[in-house]
N, C-alpha and C positions, 0 to 999 in steps of 0.2 A: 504493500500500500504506500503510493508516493503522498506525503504531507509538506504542504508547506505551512510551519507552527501548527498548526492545530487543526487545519483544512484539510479536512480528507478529500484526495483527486481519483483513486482508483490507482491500479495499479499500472498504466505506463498512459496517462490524459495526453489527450489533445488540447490546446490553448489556440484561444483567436487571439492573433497580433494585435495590437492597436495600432491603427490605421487612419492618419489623419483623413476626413473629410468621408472615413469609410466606414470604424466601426464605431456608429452611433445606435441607439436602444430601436430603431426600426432593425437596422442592420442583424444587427445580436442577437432580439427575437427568433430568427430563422436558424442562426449558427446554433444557438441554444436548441432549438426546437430539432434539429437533424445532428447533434451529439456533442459538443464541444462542452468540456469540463472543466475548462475555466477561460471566462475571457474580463479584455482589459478596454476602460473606454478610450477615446478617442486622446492624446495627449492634451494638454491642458496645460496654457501657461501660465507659470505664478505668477507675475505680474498682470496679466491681465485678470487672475481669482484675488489680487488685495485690491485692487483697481474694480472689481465689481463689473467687469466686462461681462454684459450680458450671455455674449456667444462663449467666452469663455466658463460662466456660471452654469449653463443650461448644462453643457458635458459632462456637471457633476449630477444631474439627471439618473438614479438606477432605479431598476424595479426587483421586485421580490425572485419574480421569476427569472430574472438573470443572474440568480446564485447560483453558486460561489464568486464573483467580480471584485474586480480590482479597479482602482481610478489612479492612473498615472500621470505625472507632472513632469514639466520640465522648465530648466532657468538656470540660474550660475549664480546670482546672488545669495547669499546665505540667509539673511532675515526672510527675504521675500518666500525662500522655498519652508522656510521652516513656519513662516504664518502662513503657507500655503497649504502646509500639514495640518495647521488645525481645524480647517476647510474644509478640509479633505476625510478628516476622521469624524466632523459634524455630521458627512453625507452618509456615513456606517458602512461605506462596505467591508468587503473580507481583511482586504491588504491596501498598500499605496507601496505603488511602483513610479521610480525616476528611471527616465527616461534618459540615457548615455550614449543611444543609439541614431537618434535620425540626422544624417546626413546634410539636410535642407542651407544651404548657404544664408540665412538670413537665421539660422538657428544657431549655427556652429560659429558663426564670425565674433558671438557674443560668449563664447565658451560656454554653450549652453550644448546639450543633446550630444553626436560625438564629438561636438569641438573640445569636450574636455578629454576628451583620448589625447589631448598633448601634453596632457598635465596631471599622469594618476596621483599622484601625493595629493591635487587639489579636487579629486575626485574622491581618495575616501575621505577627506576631512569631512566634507559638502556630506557625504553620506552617513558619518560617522553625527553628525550634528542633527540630521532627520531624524535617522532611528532613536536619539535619545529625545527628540522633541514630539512623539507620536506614541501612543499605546499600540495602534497599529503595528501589523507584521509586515516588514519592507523588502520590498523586491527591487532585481535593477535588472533593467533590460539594456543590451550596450550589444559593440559591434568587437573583433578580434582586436583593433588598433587603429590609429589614425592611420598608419599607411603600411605598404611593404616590410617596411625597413622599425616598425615600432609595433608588433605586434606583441604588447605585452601582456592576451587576457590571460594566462595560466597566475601570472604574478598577481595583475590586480584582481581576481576573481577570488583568491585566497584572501588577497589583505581587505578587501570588502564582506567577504564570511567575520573574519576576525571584527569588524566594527558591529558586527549584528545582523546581517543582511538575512532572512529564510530562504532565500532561491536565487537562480540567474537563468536570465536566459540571452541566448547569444547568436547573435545573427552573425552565418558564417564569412562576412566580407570586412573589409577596412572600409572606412568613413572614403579614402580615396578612391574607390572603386564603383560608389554611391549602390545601385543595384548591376551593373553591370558586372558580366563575366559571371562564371558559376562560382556556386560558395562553397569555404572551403571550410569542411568538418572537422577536419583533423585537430585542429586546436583544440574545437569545440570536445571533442573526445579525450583529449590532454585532461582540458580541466575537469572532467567528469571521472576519471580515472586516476588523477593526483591523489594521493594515500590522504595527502590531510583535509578533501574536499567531504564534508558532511552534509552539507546542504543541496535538496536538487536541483540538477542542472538541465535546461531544456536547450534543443537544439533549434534552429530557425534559419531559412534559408533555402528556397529550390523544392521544397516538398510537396508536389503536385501530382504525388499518384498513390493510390494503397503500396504499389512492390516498391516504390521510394523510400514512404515511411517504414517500411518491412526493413528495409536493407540498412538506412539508418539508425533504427532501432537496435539490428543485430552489430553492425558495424561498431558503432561510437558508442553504446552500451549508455544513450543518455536516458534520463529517468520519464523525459515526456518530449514530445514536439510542437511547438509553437507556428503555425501557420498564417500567414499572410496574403498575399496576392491571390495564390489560389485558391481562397475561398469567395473574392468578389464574383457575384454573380451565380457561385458555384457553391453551397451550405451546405449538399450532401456529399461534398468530400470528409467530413468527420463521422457521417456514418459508415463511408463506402472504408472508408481506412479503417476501422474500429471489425466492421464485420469481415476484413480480408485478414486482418491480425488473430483474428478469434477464431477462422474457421479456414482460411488458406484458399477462398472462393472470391471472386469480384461481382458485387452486384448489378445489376443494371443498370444502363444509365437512367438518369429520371427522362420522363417521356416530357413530349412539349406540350402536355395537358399538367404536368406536377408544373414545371417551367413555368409555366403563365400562371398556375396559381401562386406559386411562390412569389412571380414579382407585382401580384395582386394583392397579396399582403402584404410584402415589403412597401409597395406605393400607399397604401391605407395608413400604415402604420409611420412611412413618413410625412404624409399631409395630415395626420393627428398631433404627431409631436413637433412640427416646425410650422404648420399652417399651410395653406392650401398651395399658394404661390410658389413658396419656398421650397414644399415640400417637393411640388411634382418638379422642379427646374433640379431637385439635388439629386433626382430619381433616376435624372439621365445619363448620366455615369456606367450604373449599373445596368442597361438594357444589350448592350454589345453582347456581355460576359454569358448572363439569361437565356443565346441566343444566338450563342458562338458556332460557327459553321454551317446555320442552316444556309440551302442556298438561296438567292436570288431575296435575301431577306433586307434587303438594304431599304425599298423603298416604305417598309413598315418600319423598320427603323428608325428612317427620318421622318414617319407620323408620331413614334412617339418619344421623339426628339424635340419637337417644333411646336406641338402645341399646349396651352395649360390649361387644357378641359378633362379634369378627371373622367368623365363619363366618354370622349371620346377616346383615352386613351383606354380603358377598360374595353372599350367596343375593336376596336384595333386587337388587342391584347385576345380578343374571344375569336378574332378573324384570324388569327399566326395557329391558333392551338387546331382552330377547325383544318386547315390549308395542311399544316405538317401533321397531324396526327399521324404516329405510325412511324415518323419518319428516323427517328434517333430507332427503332426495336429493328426496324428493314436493315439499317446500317451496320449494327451488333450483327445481324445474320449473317449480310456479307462478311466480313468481317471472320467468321468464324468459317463462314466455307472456306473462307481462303486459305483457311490455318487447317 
């Protein structure tokens, strides 16, 4: 049974990344709903949670049924992040996770996110000062090193368990790499198999199929995998991985009748929690992913890309499911004949 402090996850969880502009409580719901065993909200910056930034305050937004969650922060000043802790433990969730890891150049020029991969000493102080300012159990989500040549997470992963830390998880690229190129686990597998590592360590980075997480699971021996990209648009990759780990089978893919319901209630669930305008303009992000590979699907696409009529988009949405019905179960068959 992996625990982080006291949160039971099951024995080797799946975790939704926090994903700016992605995993919000519309988003969640669905990850939650098709298996993910623990997710994180959307990053949030101190300064703008003492500043009372609206858009910033709403992502402290969680619901019941998004337990076990975590709300993660991120900043570089020390007052700010630590009255940003008490914020954050007002909202109750499970944990609070700082954020070491995104890349974002308007993030990192402030030694905030991995800009402090230039500077571990001023990264566990920063961290060593939360944990003692929160009743909270503190998580850090970070990247292997600012570049090539300073990849020091084995070192700092240890000196960050020593200040308090319950977990890490670790995206397998450097801050120079941003997402590009494939990521590389082996580190990530260092620090999980370091004798003095007691805390769990999740791995993140590239995991976009059940024989992936299989392989990295058996491979780098980490305690749970943390998923990102591949889950926009796509929420039954934490059941499809979960049921191929447990039984050595892959299941179907979802049909493009599950597909439109799914972004039926993702679009509900985000014009309830952002408002109607807001909601249906953030929803268009996610309709590519919904809806990847169908053919000749471009010019429903750009119907419900373009307009901000809930009710047209839903009509559109029941027009895709009737037209491809069948068409992802026809494809698996091919598929199989050929094999």
């Amino acid at each position: 049974m992996v625990k982080i402090a006291d949160i039971e996850l099951g024995e080797f969880p799946l975790l939704l990344a926090p994903m700016e502009d992605v995993s919000d409580p519309p988003f969640r719901a669905l990850c939650k709903k098709f298996g993910a065993d623990m997710m994180y909200t959307e990053f949030i910056s101190s300064e703008g949670l003492i500043r009372d930034a609206r858009e910033s305050v709403q992502k402290l937004d969680i619901y019941d049924y998004e337990r076990p969650i975590g709300i993660q922060i991120f900043g570089a000043k020390l007052e700010s992040m630590q009255r940003s802790a008490e914020l954050v433990e007002a909202a109750k969730p499970e944990l609070l996770d700082i954020n070491y890891g995104c890349p974002v150049k308007k993030v990192v020029c402030k030694m905030a996110g991995a800009g402090i991969l230039q500077d571990i000493d001023r990264m566990v102080s920063l961290t060593d000062a939360i944990v003692k300012s929160t009743n909270l159990p503190v998580t850090v989500k970070t990247r292997l090193g600012w570049d090539d040549k300073t990849k020091y997470i084995v070192e700092a992963a240890e000196r960050l368990q020593d200040v308090g830390i319950k977990a890490i998880s670790i995206h397998g690229r450097t801050r120079k790499q941003m997402y590009k190129g494939n990521a590389d686990w082996t580190l990530i597998g260092e620090v999980k198999n370091n004798p003095r590592m007691h805390i769990p360590v999740f791995g993140n980075g590239d995991v976009d199929s059940p024989e992936k997480a299989l392989e990295m699971k058996n491979r780098y021996g980490t305690d749970g995998i943390m998923i990102g990209r591949a889950a926009i648009g796509y929420p039954w990759i934490f059941r499809e991985i979960k049921h191929f780990l447990a039984t050595g089978e892959k299941l179907p893919m979802p049909t493009v009748a599950e597909r439109v319901a799914a972004a039926k209630e993702h679009l509900t669930r985000s014009v309830e929690w952002k408002g109607e305008r807001r909601g249906v303009v953030e929803m268009r992000r996610h309709y590519t992913n919904y809806f990847k590979r169908l053919p000749n699907i471009k010019p429903y696409r750009l119907q419900l890309v373009t307009t901000y009529d809930v009710a047209e988009i839903f009509q559109t949405l029941d027009i895709i499911a009737e037209k491809y019905d069948g068409y992802y179960a026809q494809k698996q068959q091919n598929v199989g004949a050929r094999g």
